[in-house]
KELO-109576 format. One record per residue (C-alpha): x, y, z negated. Coordinates in steps of 0.02 Angstrom, whole numbers, padded with zeros to 5 digits, always signed. Each point is the difference from the previous one (the first is absolute). Example, Ala and Ser with C-alpha at 12.3 -4.5 7.8 and 13.67 -1.06 7.14 Angstrom:
// residues 2
+00615-00225-00390+00069+00172+00033
***
This chain:
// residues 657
-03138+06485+03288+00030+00116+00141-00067+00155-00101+00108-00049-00140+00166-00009+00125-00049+00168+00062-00011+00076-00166+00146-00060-00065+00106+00074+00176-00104+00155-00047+00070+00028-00178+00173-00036+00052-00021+00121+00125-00034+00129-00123+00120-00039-00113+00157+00025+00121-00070+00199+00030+00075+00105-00136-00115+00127-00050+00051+00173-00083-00105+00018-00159-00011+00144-00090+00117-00032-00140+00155-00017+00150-00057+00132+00079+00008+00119-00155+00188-00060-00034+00068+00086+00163+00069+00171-00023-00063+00144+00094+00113+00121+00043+00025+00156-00107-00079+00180+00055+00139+00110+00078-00045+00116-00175+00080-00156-00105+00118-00060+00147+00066+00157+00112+00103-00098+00116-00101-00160+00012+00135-00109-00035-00087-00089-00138+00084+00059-00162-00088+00116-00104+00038+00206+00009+00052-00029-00182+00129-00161+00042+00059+00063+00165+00174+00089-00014-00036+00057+00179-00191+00037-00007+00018+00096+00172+00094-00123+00103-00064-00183+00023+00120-00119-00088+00026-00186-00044-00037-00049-00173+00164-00091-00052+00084+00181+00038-00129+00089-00108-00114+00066+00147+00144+00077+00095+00067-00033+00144+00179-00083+00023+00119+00117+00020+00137-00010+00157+00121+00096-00098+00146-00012+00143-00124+00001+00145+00064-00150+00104-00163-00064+00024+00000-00128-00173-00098+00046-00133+00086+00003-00179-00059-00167-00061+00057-00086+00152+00167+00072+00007+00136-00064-00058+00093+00183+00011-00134+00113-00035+00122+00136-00007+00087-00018+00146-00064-00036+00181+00023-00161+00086-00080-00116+00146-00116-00113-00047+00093-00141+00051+00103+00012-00132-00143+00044-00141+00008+00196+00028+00209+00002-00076+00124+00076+00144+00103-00142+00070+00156-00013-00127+00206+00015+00075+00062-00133-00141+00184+00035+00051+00001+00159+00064+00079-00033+00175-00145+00106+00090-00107-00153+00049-00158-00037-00089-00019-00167-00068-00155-00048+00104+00138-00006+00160+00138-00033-00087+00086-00174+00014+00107+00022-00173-00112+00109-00095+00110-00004-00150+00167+00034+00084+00050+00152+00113+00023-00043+00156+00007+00075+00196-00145+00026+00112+00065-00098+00133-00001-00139-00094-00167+00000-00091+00048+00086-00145+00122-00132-00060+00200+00009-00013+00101-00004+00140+00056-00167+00024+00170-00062-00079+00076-00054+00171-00038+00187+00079+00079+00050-00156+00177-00089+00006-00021+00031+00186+00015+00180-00041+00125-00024-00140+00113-00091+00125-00010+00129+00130+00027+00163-00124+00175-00112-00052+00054-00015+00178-00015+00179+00011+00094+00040-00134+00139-00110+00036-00014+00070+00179+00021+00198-00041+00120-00052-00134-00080+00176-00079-00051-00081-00168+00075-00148-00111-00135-00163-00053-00017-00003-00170-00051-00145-00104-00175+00056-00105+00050+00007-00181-00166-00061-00133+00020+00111-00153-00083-00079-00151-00168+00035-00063+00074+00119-00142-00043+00168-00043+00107+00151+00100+00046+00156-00046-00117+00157+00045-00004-00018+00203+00041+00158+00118-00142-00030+00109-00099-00187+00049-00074-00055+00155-00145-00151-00001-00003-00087+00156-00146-00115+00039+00087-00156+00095-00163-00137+00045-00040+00014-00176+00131-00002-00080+00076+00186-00099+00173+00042+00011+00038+00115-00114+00166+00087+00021+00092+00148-00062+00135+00105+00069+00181-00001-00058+00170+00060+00042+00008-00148+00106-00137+00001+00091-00180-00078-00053+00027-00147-00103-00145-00145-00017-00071-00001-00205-00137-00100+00003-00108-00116+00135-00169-00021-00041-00154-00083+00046-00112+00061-00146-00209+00014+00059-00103+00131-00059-00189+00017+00042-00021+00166+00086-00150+00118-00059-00088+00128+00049-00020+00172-00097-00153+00056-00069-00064+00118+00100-00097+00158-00078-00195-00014-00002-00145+00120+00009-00085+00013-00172-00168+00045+00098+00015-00180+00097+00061-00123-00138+00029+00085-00144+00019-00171-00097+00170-00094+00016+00044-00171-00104+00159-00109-00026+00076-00120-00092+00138+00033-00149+00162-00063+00033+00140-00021-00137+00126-00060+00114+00181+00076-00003+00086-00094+00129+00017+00132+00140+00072+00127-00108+00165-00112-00076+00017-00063+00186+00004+00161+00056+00139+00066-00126+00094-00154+00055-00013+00063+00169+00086+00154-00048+00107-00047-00112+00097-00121+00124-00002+00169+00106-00122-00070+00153-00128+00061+00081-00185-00020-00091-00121-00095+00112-00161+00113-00004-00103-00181-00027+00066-00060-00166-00040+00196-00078-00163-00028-00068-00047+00179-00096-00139-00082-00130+00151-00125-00055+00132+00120-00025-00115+00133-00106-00046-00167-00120+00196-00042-00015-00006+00125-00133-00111+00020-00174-00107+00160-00046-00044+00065-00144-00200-00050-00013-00080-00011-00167-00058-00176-00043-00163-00055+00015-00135+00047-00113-00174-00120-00051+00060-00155+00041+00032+00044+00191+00146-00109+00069+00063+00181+00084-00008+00174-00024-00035+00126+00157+00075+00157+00019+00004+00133+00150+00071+00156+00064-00028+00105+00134+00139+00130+00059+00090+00077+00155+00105-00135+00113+00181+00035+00039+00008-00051+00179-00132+00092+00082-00063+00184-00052-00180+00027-00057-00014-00182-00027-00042-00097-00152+00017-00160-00089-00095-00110-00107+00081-00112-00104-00078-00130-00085+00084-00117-00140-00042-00165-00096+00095-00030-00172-00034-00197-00054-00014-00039-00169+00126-00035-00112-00008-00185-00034+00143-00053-00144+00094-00146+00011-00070-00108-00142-00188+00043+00076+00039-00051+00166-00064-00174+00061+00112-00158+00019+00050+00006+00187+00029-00135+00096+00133+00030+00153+00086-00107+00137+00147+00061+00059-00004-00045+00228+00171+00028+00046+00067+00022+00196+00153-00112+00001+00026-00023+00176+00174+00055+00073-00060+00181+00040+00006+00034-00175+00179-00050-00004+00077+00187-00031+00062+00083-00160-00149+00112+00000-00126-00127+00024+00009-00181-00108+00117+00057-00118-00102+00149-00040-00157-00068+00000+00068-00129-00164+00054+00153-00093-00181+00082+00032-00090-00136-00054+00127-00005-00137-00049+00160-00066-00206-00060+00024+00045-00151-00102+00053+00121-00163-00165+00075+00007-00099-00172-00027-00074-00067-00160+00005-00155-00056-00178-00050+00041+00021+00052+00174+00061-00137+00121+00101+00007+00157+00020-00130+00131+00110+00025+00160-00037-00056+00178+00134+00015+00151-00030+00008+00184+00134-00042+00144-00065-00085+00138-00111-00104-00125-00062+00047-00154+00026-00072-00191-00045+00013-00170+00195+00026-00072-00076+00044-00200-00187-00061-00050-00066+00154-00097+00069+00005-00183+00008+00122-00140+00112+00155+00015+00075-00052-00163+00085-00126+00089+00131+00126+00080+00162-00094+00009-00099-00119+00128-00080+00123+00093+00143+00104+00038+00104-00176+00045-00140-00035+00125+00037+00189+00088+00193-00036-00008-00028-00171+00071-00080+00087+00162+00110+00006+00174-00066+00077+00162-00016-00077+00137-00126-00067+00176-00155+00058+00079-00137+00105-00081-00150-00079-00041-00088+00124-00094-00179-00041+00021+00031-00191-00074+00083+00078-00141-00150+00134-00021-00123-00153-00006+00122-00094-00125+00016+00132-00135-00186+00028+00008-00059-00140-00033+00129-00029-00145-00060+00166-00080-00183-00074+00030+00056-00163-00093+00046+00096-00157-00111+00129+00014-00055+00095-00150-00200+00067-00023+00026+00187-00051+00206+00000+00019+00118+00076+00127+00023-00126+00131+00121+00061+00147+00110-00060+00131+00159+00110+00022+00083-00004+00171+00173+00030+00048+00046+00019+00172+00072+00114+00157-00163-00061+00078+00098-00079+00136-00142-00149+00006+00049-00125+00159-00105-00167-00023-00184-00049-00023-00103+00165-00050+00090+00138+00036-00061+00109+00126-00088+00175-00107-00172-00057+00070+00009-00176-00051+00082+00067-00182-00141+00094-00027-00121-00118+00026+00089-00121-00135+00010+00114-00120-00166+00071+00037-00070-00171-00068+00135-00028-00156-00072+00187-00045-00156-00089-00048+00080-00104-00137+00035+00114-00118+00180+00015+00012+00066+00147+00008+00175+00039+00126+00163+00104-00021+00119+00013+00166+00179+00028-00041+00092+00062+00168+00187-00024+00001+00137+00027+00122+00038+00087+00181+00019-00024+00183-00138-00130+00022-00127+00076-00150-00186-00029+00032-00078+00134-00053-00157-00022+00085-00035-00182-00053+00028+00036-00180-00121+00160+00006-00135-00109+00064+00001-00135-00134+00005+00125-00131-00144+00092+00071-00093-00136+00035+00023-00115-00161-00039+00095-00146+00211+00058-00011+00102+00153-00020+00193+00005+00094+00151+00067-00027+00161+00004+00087+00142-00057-00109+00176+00076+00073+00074-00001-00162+00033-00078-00194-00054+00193-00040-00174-00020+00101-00009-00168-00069+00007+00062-00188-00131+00143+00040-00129-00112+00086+00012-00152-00068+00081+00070-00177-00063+00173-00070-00161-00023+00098-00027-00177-00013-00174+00019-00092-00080+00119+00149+00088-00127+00142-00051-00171-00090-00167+00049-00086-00168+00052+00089-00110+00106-00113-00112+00029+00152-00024-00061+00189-00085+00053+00157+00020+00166-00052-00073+00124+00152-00013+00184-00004-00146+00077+00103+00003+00198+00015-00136+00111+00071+00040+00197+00030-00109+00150-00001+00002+00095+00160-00015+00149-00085+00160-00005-00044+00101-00107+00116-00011+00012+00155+00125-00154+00044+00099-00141-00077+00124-00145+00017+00072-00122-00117+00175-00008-00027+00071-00171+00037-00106-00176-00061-00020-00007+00208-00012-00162-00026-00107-00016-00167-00160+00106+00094-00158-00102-00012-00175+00048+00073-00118+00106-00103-00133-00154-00048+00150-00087-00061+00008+00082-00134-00154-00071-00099+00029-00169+00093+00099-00124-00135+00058-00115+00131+00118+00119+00082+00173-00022-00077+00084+00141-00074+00170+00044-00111+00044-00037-00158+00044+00096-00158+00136-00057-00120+00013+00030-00181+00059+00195-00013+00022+00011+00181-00039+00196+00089-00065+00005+00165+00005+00176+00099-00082+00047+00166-00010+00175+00083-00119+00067+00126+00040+00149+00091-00141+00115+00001-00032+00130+00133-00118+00130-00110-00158+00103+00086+00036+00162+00108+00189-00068+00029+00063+00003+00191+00123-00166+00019+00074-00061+00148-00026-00177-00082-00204+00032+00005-00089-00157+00117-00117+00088+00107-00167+00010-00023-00114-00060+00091-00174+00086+00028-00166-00127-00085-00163+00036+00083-00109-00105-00121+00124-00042-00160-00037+00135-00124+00156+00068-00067-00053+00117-00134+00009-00037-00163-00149+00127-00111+00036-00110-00156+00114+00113-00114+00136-00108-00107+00082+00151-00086+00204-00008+00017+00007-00167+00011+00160-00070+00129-00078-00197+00012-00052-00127-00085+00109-00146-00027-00048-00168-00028+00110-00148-00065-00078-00185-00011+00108-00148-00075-00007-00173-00089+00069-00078-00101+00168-00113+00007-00142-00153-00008-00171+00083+00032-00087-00015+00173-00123+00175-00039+00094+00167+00026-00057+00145-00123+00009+00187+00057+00060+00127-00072-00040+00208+00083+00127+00154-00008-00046+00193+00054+00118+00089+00066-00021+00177+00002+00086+00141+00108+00155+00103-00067+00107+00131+00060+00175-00060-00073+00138+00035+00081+00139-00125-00002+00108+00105-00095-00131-00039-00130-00016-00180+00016+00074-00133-00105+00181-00090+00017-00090-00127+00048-00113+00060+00141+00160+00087+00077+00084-00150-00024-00096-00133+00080-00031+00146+00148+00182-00001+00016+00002-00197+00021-00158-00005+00113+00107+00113+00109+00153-00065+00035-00088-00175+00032-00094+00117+00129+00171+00089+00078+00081-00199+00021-00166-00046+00076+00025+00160+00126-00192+00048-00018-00095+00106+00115-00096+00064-00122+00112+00133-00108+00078+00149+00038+00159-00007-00119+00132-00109+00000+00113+00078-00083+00104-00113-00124+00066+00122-00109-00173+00042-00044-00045-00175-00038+00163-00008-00114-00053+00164-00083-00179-00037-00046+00041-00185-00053+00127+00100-00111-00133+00103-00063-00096-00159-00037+00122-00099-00081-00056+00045-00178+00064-00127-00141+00067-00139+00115+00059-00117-00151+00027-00131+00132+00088+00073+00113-00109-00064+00165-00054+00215+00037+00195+00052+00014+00049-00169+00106-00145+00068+00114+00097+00167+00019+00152-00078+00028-00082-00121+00166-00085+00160+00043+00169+00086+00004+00088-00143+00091-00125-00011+00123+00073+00170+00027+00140-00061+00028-00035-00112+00116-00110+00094+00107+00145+00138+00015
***
């Protein structure tokens, strides 16, 4: 019995080694000779993209590039084109209000405010403190007469002499001189994110840049309300990508079943000499009427009491008004409200049934709180309760964005709409009204949740947007549409995107179909420029170079005269797999003289958006030049939106004199 006990221990014993047989030991790769692997980095010679420089495998055998040099590499920065600390993942610390302090120290990061008190406003009771004491001096010298302040209506003016925009804790003043001194027109509180402009990049160091498409419109009518009540234009609200796509192009339409054609051009740019640009448009398809699918809309309307102005509820019924008269029958409309609480005011029924829609509207009074992000949730999940499989199922928003209650800080809107994204409801953001206008808010739903915007400051804007291009604003013929272009540094030597600051994505995001891009509407043109600085130019706008020991920057491959490559991936309105599509571009000499009304146009546009932004990266600012090549580019105009350009370019003239 005791030899059996020991036996049995034995066995066990042996069966808890684990032995390497043959067969396991076969499995295990051996690395390859340096003749099949040069840098030993275990990717083949004939896989590597770097086959001299040890790489990881998930960047194709190179190694990650630090393209600003602040110590992150590329894939672990959140501003890979810009340096920054660590701390705040490798982007430079942001000045949200522009008072001088960065946010990191600053108490009231989204209102200008003093040093000595943290970055935040000086308090009210220093303030009437102050106020009392200036009134006792007055009174004292007996040298100037207290005046009562006079509010002028929010109305438009005639052409103003000369206008000054004082920043008062967040709050603009914008006034304009008279024969009696400077007069108050209009006190505002509007937000605006700020951005950052593109900076130019070395072709030799990245020569591959990607973004987003954007079909927004918003910044551009804001703007021209801006000037057309004779104030001062706040730098923030002028974004350049939105006011080039205000306007249509003439682009072919597509060919072989393609939801959008692609066309290019390459000439001289206006605003600095020896430079070039790019431009790039998209032409949707065509979709008629009778072929498009039955659409399925909620109406979310801001009722609260800061949408108690002339140019605010009353418009916003006469835009939806002229929506309405572009339904069918078989489409349905339902209508939610939000105050301080939200409510269903119309369950969704067919547009047929006009008379009661448009009673519904009429019924509708303004006043309370905002709670925006109850209302967001309430119209969603109506739309989701008469959703229809293959139709057009959106939830049109009307507000100044002045959101008060529940949801509605931009982070926390974001993250809402982020999820309603995912339902496959699409979003429109109608921005209405002055003084207290969000912009920022209503930019980041739209961006974030599958939308397009556009700011409404008129019955004209509303016939153009919601009216003559109601197909392109209402209908998707393609989302997450991203552009990804790569140049050859034989022929550019530099770059920078014009505008979409805020539509940039990171080079793998490209091919990855979770990242969220922008949509394209039925007909709809989208337009983006990159300024090009060519080979053997000298530019004062060059980045410097700096000097690689081991990064190999000659090219021996020969690509003939091609410019770059672009790249365009998209989906469909209810697909989940993008499809690419590949354009050559290839080098020209034109002169601008040559170019097309179009090309001179949209440089024309792209310009002046880059004068009111006061950019530090163009020579000329000349306005009568703008006004004389946008003249040149006018061409057929049988709309009339090229000559009203002229006309804000020319009383922006006036303005500025």
């Amino acid at each position: 019995m005791k030899k059996i006990s020991i036996s049995i221990l034995a066995l066990a014993l042996l069966g808890s080694c684990k032995t390497k047989n043959v067969s396991e030991s076969s499995k295990e790769s051996k690395p390859l000779s340096v003749k099949k692997d040069k840098d030993q980095d275990g990717i083949p010679n004939k896989l590597d993209q770097c086959p001299e420089i040890a790489g990881p495998i998930e960047n194709n055998g190179c190694p990650w590039p630090d393209t600003d040099g602040d110590g992150l590499i590329d894939k672990d920065d959140a501003c890979p084109t810009v340096s920054g600390p660590a701390e705040n993942n490798g982007c430079p610390w942001p000045d949200t209000d522009g008072d001088g302090i960065l946010d990191k120290d600053d108490a009231c990061p989204t209102v200008p405010g003093m040093p000595e008190y943290n970055g935040c406003p000086k308090p009210k009771t220093v303030t009437a403190q102050e106020i009392s004491y200036s009134i006792e001096n007055v009174a004292m010298t007996g040298n100037t007469r207290a005046k009562k302040t006079r509010n002028i209506p929010s109305k438009p003016v005639k052409q103003a002499k000369a206008v000054t925009d004082n920043k008062v804790y967040g709050k603009k003043i914008t006034t304009t001189k008279g024969k009696k001194g400077i007069q108050q027109i209009n006190n505002t509180n509007e937000e605006y994110n700020s951005l950052v402009e593109n900076p130019f990049e070395l072709t030799k160091n990245q020569s591959v840049s990607t973004f987003s498409i954007d079909v927004d419109n918003a910044s551009y009518s804001n703007v021209r309300r801006m000037i057309n009540y004779g104030s001062a234009v706040d730098k923030d609200a002028v974004r350049v990508e939105e006011m080039m796509n205000y306007f249509k192009y003439d682009y072919p339409q597509p060919e072989n079943k393609q939801p959008f054609s692609i066309n290019t051009e390459y000439s001289d740019s206006p605003w600095n000499p020896n430079h070039k640009l790019l431009k790039i448009g998209l032409q949707g398809k065509n979709v008629a009427m009778e072929n498009l699918p039955n659409s399925n809309i909620i109406f979310l309307i801001d009722v609260s009491g800061s949408m108690n102005e002339s140019n605010k509820l009353p418009l916003l019924k006469s835009s939806f008004k002229v929506l309405l008269d572009q339904l069918r029958p078989q489409d349905k409309v339902g209508i939610v409200v939000y105050a301080g609480n939200a409510g269903t005011v119309l369950e969704p029924i067919s547009a047929a049934e006009k008379e009661t829609i448009i009673k519904a509207l009429d019924n509708l009074q303004a006043g309370g709180s905002t709670a925006g992000g109850e209302g967001i949730e309430l119209a969603y999940k109506l739309a989701q309760g008469n959703f229809i499989k293959g139709g057009n199922n959106r939830v049109v928003l009307a507000t100044d964005g002045d959101f008060n209650v529940g949801v509605s800080s931009e982070k926390g809107l974001e993250t809402l709409i982020e999820q309603k994204r995912k339902t496959g409801i699409f979003l429109t953001c109608l921005g209405y009204g002055m003084g207290n206008y969000k912009d920022n808010r209503l930019e980041t739903l739209a961006d974030k949740g599958n939308g397009n915007y556009a700011y409404i400051d008129n019955l004209q804007e509303a016939n153009k947007f919601l009216g003559r291009e109601f197909a392109g604003s209402m209908y998707a013929i393609a989302k997450d549409v991203k552009i990804q272009i790569e140049f050859n540094p034989k022929f550019v030597k530099s770059y920078r995107l014009i505008g979409y600051e805020n539509r940039k994505l990171r080079n793998e995001d490209f091919t990855d179909d979770k990242i969220d891009a922008g949509e394209l509407g039925s007909g709809h043109t989208v337009t983006a420029l990159y300024e090009v600085i060519p080979t053997g130019v000298s530019s004062v706008f060059l980045p410097k170079e700096n000097k690689l020991k081991y990064s190999s920057t000659m090219n021996t491959q020969n690509f003939g005269d091609e410019l770059a490559t672009i790249k365009f991936r998209y989906k469909k309105p209810d697909g989940d797999k993008s499809t690419e599509i590949t354009n050559v571009v290839k080098n020209s000499q034109e002169s601008i003289a040559d170019s097309s009304p179009d090309y001179k146009f949209v440089s024309s546009v792209a310009w002046f958006g880059l004068v009111l932004r006061d950019s530090k990266l163009i020579k000329e600012k000349e306005l009568n030049k703008i006004e004389d090549l946008a003249k040149e580019g006018k061409n057929k105009d049988e709309e009339g939106y090229r000559s009203e350009f002229i006309r804000l370019v020319q009383s922006y003239k006036a303005i500025k004199k």
